[in-house]
C-alpha positions in Angstrom: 9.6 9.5 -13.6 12.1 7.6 -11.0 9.9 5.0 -9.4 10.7 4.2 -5.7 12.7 1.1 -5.9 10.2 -2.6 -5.3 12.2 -3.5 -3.2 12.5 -0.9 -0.3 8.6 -1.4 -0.7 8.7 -5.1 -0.9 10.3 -5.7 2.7 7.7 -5.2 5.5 9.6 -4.1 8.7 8.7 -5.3 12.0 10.3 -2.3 14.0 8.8 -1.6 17.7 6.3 -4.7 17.3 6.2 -8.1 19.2 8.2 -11.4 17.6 5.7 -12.0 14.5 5.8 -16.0 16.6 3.2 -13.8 19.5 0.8 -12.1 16.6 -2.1 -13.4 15.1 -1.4 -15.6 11.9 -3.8 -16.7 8.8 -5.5 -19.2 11.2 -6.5 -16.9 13.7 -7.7 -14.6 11.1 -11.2 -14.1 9.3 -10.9 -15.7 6.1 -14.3 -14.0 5.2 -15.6 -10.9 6.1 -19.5 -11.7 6.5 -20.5 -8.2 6.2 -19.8 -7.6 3.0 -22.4 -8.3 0.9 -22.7 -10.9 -2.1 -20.0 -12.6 -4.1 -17.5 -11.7 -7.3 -19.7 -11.9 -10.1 -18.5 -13.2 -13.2 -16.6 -10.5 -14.3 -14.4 -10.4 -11.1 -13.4 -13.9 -11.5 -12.5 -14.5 -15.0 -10.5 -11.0 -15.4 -7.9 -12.3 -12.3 -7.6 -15.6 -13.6 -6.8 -13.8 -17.2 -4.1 -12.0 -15.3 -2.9 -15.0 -13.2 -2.1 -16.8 -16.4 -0.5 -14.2 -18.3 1.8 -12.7 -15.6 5.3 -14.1 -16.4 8.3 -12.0 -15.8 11.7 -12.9 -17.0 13.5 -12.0 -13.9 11.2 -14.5 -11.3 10.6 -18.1 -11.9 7.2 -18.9 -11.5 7.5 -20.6 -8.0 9.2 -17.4 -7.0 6.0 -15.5 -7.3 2.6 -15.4 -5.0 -0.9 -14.3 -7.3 -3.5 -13.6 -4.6 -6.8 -13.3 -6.1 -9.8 -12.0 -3.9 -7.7 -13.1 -0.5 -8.3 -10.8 2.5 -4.7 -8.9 2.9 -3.9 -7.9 6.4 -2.1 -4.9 6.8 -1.5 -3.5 10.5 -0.7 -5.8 13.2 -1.6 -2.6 15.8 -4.7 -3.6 14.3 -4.7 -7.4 13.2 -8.2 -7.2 11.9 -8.0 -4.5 9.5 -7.4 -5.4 5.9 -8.1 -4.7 2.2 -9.3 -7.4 -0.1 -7.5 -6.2 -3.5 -9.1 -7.8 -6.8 -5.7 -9.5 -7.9 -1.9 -8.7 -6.4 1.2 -10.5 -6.9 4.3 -10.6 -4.4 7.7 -11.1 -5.8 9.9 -13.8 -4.0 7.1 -15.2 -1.6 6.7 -18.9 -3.5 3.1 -19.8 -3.7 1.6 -23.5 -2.4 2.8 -26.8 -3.2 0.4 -28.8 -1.2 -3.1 -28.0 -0.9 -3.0 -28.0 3.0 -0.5 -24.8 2.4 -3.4 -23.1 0.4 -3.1 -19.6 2.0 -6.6 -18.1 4.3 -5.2 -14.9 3.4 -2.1 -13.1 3.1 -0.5 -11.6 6.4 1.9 -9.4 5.6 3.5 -9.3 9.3 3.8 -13.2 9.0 4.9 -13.3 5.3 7.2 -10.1 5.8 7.0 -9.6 1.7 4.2 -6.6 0.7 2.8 -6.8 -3.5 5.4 -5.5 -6.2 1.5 -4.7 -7.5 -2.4 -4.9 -7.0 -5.1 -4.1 -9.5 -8.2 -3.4 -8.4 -11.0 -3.9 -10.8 -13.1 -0.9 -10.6 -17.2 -1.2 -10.0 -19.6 1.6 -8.8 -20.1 0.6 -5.6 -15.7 1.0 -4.9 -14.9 3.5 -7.2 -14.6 6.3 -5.0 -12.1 3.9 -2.1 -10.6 2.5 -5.1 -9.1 5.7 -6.2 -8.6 7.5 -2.9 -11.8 9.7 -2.8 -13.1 8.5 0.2 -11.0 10.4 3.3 -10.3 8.3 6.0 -12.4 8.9 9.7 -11.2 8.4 12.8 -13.5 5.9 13.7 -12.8 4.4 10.2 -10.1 2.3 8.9 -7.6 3.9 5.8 -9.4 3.3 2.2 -7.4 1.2 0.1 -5.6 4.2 -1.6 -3.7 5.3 1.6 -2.8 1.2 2.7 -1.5 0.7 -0.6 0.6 4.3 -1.0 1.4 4.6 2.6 1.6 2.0 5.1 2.2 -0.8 2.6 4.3 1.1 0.1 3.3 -0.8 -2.4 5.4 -0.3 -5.9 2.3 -0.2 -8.7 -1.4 0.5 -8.1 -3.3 -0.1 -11.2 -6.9 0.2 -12.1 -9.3 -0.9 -14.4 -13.2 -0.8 -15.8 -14.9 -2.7 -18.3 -17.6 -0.5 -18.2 -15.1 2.4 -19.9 -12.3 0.1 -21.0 -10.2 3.0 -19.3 -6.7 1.4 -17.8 -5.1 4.1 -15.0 -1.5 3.6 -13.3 0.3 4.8 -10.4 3.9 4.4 -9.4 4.9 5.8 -5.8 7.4 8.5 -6.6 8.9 10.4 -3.4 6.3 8.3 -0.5 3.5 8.9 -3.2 1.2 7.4 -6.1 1.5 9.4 -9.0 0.2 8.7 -12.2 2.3 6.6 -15.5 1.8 7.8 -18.6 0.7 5.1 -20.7 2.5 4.4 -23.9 -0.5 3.8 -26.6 -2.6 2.9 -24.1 -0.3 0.3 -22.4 1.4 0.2 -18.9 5.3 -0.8 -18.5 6.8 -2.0 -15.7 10.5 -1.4 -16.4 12.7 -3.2 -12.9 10.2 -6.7 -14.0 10.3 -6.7 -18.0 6.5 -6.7 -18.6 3.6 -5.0 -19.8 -0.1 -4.9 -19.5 -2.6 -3.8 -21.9 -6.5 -3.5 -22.7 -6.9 -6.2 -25.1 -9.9 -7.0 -27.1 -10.4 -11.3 -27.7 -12.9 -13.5 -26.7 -11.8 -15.4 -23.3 -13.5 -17.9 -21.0 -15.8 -18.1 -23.8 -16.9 -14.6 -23.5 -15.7 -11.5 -26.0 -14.9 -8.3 -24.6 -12.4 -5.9 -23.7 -9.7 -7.8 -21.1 -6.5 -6.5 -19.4 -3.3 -8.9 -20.2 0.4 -8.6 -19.2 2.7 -7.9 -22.5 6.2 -9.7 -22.2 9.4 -7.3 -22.9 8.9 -7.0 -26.3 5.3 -6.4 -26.5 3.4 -9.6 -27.4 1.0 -10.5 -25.3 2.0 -13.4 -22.5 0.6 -16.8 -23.6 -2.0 -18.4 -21.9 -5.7 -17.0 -21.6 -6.8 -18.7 -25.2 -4.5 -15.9 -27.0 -4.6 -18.2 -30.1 -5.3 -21.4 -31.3 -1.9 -22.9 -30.9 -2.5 -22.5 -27.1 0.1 -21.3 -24.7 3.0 -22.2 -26.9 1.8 -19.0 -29.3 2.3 -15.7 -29.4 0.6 -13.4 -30.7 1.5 -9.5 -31.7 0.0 -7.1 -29.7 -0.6 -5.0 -32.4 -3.1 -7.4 -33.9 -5.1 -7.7 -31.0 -4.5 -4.5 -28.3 -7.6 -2.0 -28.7 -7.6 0.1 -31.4 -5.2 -1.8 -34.0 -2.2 0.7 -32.8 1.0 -0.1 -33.9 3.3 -2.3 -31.9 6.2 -0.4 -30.2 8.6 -2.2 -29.1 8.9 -2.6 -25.2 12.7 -2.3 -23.7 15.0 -1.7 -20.8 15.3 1.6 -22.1 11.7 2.4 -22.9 11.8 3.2 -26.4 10.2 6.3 -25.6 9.8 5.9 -22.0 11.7 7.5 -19.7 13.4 5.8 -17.2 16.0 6.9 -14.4 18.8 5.4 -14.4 18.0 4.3 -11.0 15.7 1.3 -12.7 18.8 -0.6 -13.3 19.8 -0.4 -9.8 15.7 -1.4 -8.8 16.0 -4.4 -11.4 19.2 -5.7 -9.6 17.4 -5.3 -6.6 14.4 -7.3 -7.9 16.5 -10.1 -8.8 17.4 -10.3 -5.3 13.7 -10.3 -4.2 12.8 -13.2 -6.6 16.2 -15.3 -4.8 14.9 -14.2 -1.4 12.4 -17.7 -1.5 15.4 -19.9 -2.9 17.9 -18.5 -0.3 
């Protein structure tokens, strides 16, 4: 399956619209939205700080990359106030803070002009159906998740998760679409960046259960997250600790089994020249 390239999805274009200088900008912006009821439970913050730790990609340093976890991401600047609030998303070339007073309100894609290489969502009953594009769109309604993420953000890799079935589902936009990736024993590869992710089962935070981790390019897990007791410095196979005991297969370039267009070595060029975009 020939993925559409990151990086025609990455750039968000500002054709037709004002100077981004005369829209609104994470200051004028709700932070919050105060209708929506309650807080992350537990669950929903230790999983995206498991994935903030773990994500490390070979072809971005690490103050190359921005992890939004539970930040409102604004979307349409026809419509400033509309946005999503994905569970965990990570933007490619957009450095993150240095200084706490640069602590992003949200992320404004018209202001930050970089959209997520990917987004997980984390999926719970009550967003299930939004989550994976069940819920049709009304006029009087703003687009579900689903259709910003395939459509008007173009993002590269929707992923989606749930403890309650330990179930891990991927979608790559093929042709101005999500379609779904066929996972290789259970695990998701992301060719253009070098990594994986993975259902695996450890105890973390303290609590034992079934967690989603990023694999580096040869399928170990990333360290970081209490993978071991040597700390971050160790890795550990992933085919002592992914779900199920299955046997390790060896992540590459060339998939080892999964098929990639030769088109991916063209996107991973292309990525490289997203992660320089913040250095340039």
């Amino acid at each position: 399956m020939a993925l559409a390239s990151p990086v025609e999805g990455t750039a968000f274009r500002m054709d037709g619209l004002p100077p981004k200088e005369a829209l609104p900008t994470q200051y004028d912006l709700p932070s919050e939205d105060p209708e929506e009821p309650g807080v992350p439970d537990e669950f929903h913050i230790f999983q995206p700080q498991l994935l903030r730790e773990t994500f490390r990609l070979a072809a971005c340093e690490p103050d190359q990359v921005f992890i939004g976890t539970d930040i409102n991401l604004y979307y349409d600047p026809h419509h400033p106030l509309w946005h999503k609030r994905p569970d965990w998303l990570a933007v490619l070339g957009k450095p993150p803070a240095t200084r706490q007073e640069e602590l992003r309100l949200s992320y404004v894609v018209w202001q930050e002009e970089l959209v997520p290489y990917v987004v997980v969502e984390l999926l719970s009953p009550g967003t299930e159906d939004e989550d994976l594009g069940r819920r049709l769109s009304d006029l009087d309604k703003t687009p579900g998740k689903w259709a910003v993420y395939e459509r008007i953000l173009k993002i590269p890799y929707y992923i989606l998760y749930s403890r309650y079935t330990g179930r891990l589902q991927a979608f790559g936009r093929v042709s101005a679409s999500y379609r779904p990736i066929l996972l290789q024993e259970g695990r998701l590869w992301l060719p253009e960046a070098g990594i994986g992710l993975g259902v695996w089962e450890g105890a973390y935070a303290g609590c034992t259960g079934r967690w989603l981790r990023w694999l580096d390019g040869e399928g170990h897990i990333e360290p970081g997250g209490g993978a071991g007791q040597e700390g971050l410095a160790r890795r550990v196979a992933v085919q002592d600790v992914v779900l199920g005991n299955a046997p390790g297969r060896v992540f590459g370039l060339l998939g080892q089994g999964v098929p990639l267009d030769p088109a991916a070595f063209v996107v991973r060029q292309g990525l490289d020249t997203a992660c320089r975009m913040g250095r340039a």
